[in-house]
Each structure stands twice: as structure tokens, then as C-alpha cells.
PAKEMAR-634159 format. One line per field, with one value per atom (N, C-alpha, C): residue in three letters; y, x, z. Coordinates in steps of 0.05 Angstrom, whole numbers, plus 5000, padded with zeros to 4 digits. Atoms other than C-alpha are relative to their C-alpha. Last residue first. Layout:
# residues N
residu <- c(ala; ...)
yy <- c(Y; ...)
xx <- c(X; ...)
zz <- c(Z; ...)
END
This chain:
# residues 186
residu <- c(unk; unk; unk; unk; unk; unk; unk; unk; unk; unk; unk; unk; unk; unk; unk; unk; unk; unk; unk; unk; unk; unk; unk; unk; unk; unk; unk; unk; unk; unk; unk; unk; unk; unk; unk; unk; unk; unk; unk; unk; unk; unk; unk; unk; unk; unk; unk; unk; unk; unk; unk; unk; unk; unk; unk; unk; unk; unk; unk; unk; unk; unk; unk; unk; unk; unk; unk; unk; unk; unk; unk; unk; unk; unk; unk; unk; unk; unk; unk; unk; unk; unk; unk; unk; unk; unk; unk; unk; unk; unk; unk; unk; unk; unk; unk; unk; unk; unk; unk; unk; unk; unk; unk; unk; unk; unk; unk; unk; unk; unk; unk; unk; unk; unk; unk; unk; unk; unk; unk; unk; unk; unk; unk; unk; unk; unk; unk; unk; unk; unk; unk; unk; unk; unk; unk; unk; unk; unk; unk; unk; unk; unk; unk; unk; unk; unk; unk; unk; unk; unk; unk; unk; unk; unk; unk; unk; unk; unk; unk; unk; unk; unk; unk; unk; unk; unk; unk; unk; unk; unk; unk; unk; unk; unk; unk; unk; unk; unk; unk; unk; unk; unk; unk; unk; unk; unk; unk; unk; unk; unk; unk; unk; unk; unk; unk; unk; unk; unk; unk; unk; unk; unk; unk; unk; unk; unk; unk; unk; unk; unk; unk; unk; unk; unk; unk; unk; unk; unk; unk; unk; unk; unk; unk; unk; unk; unk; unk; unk; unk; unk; unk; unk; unk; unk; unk; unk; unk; unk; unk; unk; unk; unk; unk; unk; unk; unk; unk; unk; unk; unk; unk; unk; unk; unk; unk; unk; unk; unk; unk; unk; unk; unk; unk; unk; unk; unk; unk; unk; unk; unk; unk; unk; unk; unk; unk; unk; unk; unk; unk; unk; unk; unk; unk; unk; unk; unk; unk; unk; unk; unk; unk; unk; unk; unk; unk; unk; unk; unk; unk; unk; unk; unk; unk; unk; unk; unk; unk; unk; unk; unk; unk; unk; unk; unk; unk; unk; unk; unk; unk; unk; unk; unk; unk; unk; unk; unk; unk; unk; unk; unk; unk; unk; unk; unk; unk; unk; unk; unk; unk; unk; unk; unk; unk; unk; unk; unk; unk; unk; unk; unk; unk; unk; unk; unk; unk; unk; unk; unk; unk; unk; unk; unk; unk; unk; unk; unk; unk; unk; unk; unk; unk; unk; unk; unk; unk; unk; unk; unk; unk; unk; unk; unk; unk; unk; unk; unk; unk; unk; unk; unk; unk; unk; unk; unk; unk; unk; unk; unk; unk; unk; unk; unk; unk; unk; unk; unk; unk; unk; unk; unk; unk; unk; unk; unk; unk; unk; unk; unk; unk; unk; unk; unk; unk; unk; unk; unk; unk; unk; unk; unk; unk; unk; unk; unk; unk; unk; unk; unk; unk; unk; unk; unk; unk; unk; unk; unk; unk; unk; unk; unk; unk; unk; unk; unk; unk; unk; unk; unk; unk; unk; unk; unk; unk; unk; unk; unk; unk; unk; unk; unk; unk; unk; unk; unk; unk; unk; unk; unk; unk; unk; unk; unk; unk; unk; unk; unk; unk; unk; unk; unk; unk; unk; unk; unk; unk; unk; unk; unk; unk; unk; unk; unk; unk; unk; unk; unk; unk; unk; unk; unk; unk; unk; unk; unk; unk; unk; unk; unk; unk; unk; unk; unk; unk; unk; unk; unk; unk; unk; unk; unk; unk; unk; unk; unk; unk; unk; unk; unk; unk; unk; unk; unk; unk; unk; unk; unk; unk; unk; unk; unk; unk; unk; unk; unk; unk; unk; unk; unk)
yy <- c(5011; 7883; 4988; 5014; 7904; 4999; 5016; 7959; 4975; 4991; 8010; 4983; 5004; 7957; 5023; 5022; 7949; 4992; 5010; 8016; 4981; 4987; 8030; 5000; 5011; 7978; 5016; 5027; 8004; 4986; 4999; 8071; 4968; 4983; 8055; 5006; 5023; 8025; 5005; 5015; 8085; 4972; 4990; 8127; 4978; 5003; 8081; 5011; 5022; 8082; 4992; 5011; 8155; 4967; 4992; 8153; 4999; 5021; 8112; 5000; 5018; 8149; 4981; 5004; 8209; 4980; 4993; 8190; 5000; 5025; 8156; 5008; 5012; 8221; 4973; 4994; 8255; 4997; 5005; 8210; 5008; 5034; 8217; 4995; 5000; 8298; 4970; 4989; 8281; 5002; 5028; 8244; 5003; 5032; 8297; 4984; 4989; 8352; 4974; 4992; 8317; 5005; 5043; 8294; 5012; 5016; 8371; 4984; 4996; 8394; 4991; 4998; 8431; 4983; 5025; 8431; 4989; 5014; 8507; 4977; 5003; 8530; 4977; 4981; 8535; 5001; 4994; 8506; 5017; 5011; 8501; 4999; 4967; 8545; 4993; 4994; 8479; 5033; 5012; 8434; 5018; 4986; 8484; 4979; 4973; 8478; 5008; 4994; 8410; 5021; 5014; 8399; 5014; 4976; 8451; 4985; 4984; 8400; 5026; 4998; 8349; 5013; 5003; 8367; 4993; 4969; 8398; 4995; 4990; 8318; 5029; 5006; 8296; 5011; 4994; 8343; 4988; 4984; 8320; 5018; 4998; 8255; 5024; 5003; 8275; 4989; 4989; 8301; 5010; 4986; 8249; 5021; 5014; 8201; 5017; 4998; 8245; 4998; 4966; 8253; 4999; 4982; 8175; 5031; 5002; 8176; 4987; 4991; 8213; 4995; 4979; 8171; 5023; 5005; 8113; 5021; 4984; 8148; 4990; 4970; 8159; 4999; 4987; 8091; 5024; 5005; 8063; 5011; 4977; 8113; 4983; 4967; 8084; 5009; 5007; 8006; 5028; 5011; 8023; 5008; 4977; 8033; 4988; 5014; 7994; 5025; 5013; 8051; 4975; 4997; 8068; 4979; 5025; 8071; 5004; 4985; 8129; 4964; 5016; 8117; 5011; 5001; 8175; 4978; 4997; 8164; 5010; 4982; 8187; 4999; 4994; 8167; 5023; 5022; 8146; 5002; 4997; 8203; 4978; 5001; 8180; 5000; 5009; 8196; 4999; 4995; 8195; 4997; 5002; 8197; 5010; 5011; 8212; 4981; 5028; 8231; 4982; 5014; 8301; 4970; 5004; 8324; 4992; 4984; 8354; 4997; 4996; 8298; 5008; 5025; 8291; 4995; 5003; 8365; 4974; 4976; 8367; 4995; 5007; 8302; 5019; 5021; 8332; 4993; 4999; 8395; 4985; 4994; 8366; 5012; 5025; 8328; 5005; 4993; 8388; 4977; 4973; 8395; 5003; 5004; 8325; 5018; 4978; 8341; 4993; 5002; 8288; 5009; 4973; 8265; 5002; 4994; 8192; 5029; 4970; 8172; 5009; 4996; 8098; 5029; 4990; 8072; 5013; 4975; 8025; 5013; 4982; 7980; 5014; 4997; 7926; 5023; 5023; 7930; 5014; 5029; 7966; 4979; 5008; 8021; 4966; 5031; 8070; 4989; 5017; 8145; 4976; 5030; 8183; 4989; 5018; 8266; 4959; 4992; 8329; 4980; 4993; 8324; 5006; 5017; 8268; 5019; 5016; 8318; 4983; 5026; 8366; 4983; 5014; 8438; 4973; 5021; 8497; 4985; 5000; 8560; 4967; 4970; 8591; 4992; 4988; 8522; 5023; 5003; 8477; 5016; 4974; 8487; 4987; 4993; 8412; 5025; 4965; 8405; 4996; 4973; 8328; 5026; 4973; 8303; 5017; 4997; 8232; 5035; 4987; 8212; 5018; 4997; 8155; 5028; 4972; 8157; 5001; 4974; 8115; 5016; 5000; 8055; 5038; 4977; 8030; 5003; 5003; 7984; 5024; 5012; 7991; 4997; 5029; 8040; 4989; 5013; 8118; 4975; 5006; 8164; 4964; 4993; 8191; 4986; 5001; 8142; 5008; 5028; 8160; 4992; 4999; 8228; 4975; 4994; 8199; 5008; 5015; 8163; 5003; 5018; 8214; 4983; 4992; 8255; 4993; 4997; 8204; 5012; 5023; 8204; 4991; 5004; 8278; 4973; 4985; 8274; 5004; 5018; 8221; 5023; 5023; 8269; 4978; 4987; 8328; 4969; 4989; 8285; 5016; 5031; 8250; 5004; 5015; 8326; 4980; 4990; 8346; 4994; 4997; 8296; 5014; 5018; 8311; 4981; 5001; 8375; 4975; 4994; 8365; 5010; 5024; 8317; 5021; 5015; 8367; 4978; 5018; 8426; 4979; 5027; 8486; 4980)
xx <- c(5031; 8548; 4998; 5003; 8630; 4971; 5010; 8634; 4993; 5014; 8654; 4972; 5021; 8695; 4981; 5004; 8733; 4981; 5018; 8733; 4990; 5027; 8767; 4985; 5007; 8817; 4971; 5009; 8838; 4979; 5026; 8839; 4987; 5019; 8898; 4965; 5000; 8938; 4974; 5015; 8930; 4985; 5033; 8945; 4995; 5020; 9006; 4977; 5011; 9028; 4989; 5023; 9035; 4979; 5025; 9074; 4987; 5019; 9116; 4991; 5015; 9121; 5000; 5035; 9133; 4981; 5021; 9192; 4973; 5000; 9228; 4978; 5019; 9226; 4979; 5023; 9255; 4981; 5009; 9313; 4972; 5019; 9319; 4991; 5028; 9322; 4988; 5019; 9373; 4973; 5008; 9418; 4976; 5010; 9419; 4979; 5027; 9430; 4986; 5010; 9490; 4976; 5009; 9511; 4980; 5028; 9509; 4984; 4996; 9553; 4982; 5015; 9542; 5008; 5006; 9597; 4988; 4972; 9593; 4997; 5002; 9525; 5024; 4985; 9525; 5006; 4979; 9466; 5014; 4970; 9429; 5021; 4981; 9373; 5023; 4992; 9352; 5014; 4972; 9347; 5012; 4971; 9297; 5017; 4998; 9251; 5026; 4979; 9258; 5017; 4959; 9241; 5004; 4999; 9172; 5027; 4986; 9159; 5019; 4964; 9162; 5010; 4976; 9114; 5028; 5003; 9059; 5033; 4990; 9057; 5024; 4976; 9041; 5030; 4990; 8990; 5024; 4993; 8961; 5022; 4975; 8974; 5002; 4973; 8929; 5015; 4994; 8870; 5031; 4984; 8878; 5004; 4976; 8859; 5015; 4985; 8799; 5030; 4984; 8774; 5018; 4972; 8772; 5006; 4978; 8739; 5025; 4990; 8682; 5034; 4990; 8678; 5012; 4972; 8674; 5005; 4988; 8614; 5036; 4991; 8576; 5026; 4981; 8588; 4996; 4975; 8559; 5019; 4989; 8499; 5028; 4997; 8475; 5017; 4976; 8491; 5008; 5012; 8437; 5024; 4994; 8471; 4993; 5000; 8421; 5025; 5013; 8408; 5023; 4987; 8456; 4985; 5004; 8417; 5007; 5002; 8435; 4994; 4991; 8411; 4994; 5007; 8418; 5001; 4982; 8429; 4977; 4982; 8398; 5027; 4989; 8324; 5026; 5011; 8318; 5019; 4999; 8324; 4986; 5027; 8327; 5004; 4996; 8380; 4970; 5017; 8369; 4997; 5005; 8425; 4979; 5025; 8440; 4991; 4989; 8505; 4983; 4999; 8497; 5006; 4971; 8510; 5009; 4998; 8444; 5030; 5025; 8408; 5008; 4989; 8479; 4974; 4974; 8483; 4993; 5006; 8403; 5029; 5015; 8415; 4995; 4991; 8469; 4990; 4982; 8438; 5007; 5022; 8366; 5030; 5011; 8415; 4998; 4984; 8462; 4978; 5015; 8422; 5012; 5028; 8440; 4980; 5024; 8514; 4969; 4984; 8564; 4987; 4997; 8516; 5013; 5009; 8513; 5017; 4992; 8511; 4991; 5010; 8506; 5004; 4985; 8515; 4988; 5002; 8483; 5017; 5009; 8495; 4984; 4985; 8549; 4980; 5012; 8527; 4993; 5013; 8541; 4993; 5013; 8581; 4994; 4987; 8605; 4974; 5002; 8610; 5005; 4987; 8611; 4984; 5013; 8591; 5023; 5029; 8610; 4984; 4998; 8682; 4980; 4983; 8669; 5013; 5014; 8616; 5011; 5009; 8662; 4989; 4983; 8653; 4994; 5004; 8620; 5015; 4979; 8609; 4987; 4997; 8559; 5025; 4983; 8562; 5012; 5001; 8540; 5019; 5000; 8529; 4996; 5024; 8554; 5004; 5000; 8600; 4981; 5021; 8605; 5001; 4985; 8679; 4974; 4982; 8657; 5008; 5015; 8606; 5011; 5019; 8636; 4986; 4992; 8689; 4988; 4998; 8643; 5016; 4968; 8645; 4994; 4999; 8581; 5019; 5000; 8588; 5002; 5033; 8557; 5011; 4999; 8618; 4971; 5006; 8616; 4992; 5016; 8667; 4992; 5032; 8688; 4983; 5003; 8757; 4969; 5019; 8772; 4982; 5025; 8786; 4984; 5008; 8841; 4975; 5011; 8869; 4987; 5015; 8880; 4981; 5029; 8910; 4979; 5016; 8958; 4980; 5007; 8981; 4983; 5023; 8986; 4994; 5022; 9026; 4982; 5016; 9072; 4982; 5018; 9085; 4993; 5015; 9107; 4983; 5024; 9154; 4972; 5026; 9182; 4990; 5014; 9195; 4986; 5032; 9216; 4985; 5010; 9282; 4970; 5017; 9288; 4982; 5028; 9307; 4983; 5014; 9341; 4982; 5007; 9386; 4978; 5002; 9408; 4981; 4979; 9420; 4985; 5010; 9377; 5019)
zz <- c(4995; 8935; 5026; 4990; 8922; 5016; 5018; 8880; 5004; 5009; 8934; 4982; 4969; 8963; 4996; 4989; 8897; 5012; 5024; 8874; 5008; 4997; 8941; 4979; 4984; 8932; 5004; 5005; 8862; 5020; 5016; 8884; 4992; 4972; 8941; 4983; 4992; 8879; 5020; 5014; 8841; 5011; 4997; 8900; 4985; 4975; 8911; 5000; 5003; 8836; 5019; 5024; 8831; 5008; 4995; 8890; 4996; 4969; 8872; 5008; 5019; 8798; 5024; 5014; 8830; 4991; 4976; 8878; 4993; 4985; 8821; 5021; 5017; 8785; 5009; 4981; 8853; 4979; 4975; 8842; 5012; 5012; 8761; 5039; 5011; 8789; 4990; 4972; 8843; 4970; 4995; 8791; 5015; 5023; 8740; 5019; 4991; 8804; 4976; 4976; 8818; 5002; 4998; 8751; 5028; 5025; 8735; 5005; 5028; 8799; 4983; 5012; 8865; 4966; 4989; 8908; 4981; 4995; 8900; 5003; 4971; 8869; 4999; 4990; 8802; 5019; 5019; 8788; 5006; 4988; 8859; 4974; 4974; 8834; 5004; 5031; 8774; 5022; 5020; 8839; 4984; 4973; 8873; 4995; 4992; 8806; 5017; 5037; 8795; 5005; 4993; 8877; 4978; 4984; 8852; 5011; 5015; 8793; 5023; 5009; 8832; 4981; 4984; 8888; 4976; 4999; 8828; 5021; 5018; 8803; 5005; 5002; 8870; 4975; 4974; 8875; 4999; 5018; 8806; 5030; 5026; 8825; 4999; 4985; 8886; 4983; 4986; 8848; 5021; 5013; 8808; 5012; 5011; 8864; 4979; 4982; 8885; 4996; 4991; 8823; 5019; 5024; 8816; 5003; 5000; 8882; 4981; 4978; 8863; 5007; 5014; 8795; 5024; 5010; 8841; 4983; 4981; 8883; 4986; 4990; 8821; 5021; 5031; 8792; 5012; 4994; 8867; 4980; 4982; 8855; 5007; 5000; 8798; 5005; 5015; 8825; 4985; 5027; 8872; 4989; 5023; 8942; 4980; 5026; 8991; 4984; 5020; 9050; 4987; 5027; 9113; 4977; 5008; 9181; 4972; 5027; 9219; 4985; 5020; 9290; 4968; 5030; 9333; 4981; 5021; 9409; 4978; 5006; 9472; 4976; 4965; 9465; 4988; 4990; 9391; 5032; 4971; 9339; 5008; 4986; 9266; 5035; 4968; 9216; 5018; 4995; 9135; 5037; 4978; 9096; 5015; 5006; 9030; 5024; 4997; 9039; 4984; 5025; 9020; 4997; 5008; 9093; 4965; 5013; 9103; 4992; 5021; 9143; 4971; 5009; 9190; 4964; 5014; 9195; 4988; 5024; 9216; 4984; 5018; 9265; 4976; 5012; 9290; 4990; 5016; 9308; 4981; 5020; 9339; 4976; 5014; 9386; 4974; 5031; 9402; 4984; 5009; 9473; 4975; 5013; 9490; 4984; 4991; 9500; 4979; 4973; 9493; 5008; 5003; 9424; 5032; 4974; 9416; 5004; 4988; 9351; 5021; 4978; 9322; 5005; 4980; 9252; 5025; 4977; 9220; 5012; 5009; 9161; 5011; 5028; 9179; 4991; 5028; 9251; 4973; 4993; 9318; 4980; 5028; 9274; 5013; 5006; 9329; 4977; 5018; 9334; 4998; 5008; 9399; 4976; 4993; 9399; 4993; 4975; 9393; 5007; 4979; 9359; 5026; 4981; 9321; 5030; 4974; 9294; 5012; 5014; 9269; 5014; 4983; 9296; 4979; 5017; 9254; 5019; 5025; 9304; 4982; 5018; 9358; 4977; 4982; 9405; 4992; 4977; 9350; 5020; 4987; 9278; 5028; 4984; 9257; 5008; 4989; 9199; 5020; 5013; 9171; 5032; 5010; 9194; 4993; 4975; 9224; 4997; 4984; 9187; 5015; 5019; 9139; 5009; 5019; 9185; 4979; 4985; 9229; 4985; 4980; 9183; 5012; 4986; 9152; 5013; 4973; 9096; 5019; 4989; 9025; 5031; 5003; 9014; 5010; 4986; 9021; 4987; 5021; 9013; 4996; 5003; 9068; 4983; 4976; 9083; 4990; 5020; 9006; 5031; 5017; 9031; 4993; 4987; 9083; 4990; 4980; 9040; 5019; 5021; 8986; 5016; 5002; 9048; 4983; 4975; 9073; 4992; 5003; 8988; 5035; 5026; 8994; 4994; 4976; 9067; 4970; 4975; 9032; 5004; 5005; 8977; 5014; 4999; 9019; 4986; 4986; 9055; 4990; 4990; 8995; 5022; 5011; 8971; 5003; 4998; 9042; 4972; 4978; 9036; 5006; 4998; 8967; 5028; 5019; 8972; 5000; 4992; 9040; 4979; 4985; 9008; 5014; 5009; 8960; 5007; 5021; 8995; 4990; 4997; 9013; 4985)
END
């Protein structure tokens, strides 16, 4: 591996850990209703686990409902049980051929729960980011010796894939901020 393809998949691995921060925060749930609020709970359907975006339509007709319309009607009593049992705190209600989920009040309680949530989250992914630069370090510190190869070389590559960390770093952080925000936002 040379040089440029260390760092090269480094700031690839850390982009795809900062996408996936973002993508966790996504679940975690705000006073507004947004379909990926819902979108990933497990439903038993069809002898396995499937996600429910895959078994049905999700929309968010208004700021604190969501809608569910199952593809197959015979999963109804499913969905509604996943969606019940999702830990959300959610309470769905059959009506014809959708589901309305109707998203409570968050008491100020439970909004400090869900920002502690996604503080884990967020370190979670430092700590991920972290783990990407020690593991470049790592396949920098192999290339000693290595023809071509000199000190400065690997020097400059490691302040390089320092730089990587601490931009990263600062995008989850940044990315938490907002979701505190709108978490905490009444």
C-alpha cells in the first residue's frame, strides 16, 4: 500500500463513520415527525425480520403524525406490534388501510434522555474515527524502510491523517450540536 492510498481510504473510512452518525441521529426522535423516525424498526413479516420501509409507505401528513400504509394488508397487525414495541414510545392505531402513529408531547425528561442518546452516538463515532487513525498510523509505521519511502514522508502523512481526525471530529460534533438543538427545541 502506498502513501496516498493510505490516506485515501482513511478519509474514506471516516466519511462513511460520520454518514453513519448521521444516519443514527436520523432515529432519534425530535418533537417533529419525520418518517425516518420509523423507518428501520424490525417487522416479523414473511417468516423473517424485514424493515418496515421495506413493507410498507411512510409519510408525515403533519408535524406530529405519521402515516403507514402497509403494501400488503395482511402485515397490518405486524407493523403495528413492531411499531408498539419499538421503544419509541409509540402508540399506533389501526384506521382502515393505514396506521396512524401519532407522536406524544416530549416532556423535557425524556428530551435530556434522548440528547444523552445522541451524545453516545456522536462519541461513538469519534471513537471510530479515532480507531481509523490509529490503524493509517499503523500502515504508515510498515512502510518504514520501504523504498521511496522516507521519514518526512511518513511525518507529513501522519500530521495529514491528524488533520483528517480533527475534521472529522469537528463534523460529528458540529452535526450533534444541530441535533441537540431540534431535540431541544419545544
Amino acid at each position: 500500500m502506498t502513501i496516498d492510498e493510505i490516506l485515501f481510504e482513511t478519509e474514506e473510512k471516516m466519511l462513511k463513520t460520520e454518514e453513519h452518525v448521521i444516519h443514527e441521529f436520523h432515529g432519534v426522535r425530535t418533537g417533529k415527525a419525520s418518517p425516518s423516525l420509523i423507518e428501520n424498526v424490525m417487522v416479523e413479516a414473511y417468516g423473517s425480520n424485514m424493515r418496515l420501509k421495506e413493507l410498507a409507505t411512510i409519510s408525515a401528513p403533519e408535524s406530529r403524525m405519521l402515516m403507514v400504509q402497509p403494501f400488503d394488508q395482511s402485515n397490518m397487525k405486524a407493523v403495528e406490534k413492531a411499531i408498539q414495541g419499538a421503544g419509541l414510545g409509540l402508540n399506533p392505531a389501526t384506521q382502515g388501510r393505514f396506521i396512524r402513529v401519532i407522536l406524544p408531547d416530549l416532556s423535557a425528561e425524556r428530551r435530556q434522555e434522548f440528547v444523552k442518546l445522541a451524545k453516545r452516538m456522536a462519541e461513538e463515532g469519534r471513537v471510530a474515527v479515532r480507531s481509523e487513525r490509529r490503524t493509517a498510523i499503523e500502515s504508515l509505521k510498515k512502510l518504514k524502510g520501504s523504498a521511496g519511502v522516507s521519514e518526512d514522508n511518513i511525518e507529513d502523512c501522519e500530521k495529514e491523517v491528524q488533520k483528517l481526525t480533527d475534521l472529522y471530529i469537528k463534523k460529528i460534533d458540529e452535526h450533534l450540536v444541530v441535533k441537540e438543538k431540534e431535540i431541544l427545541t419545544v
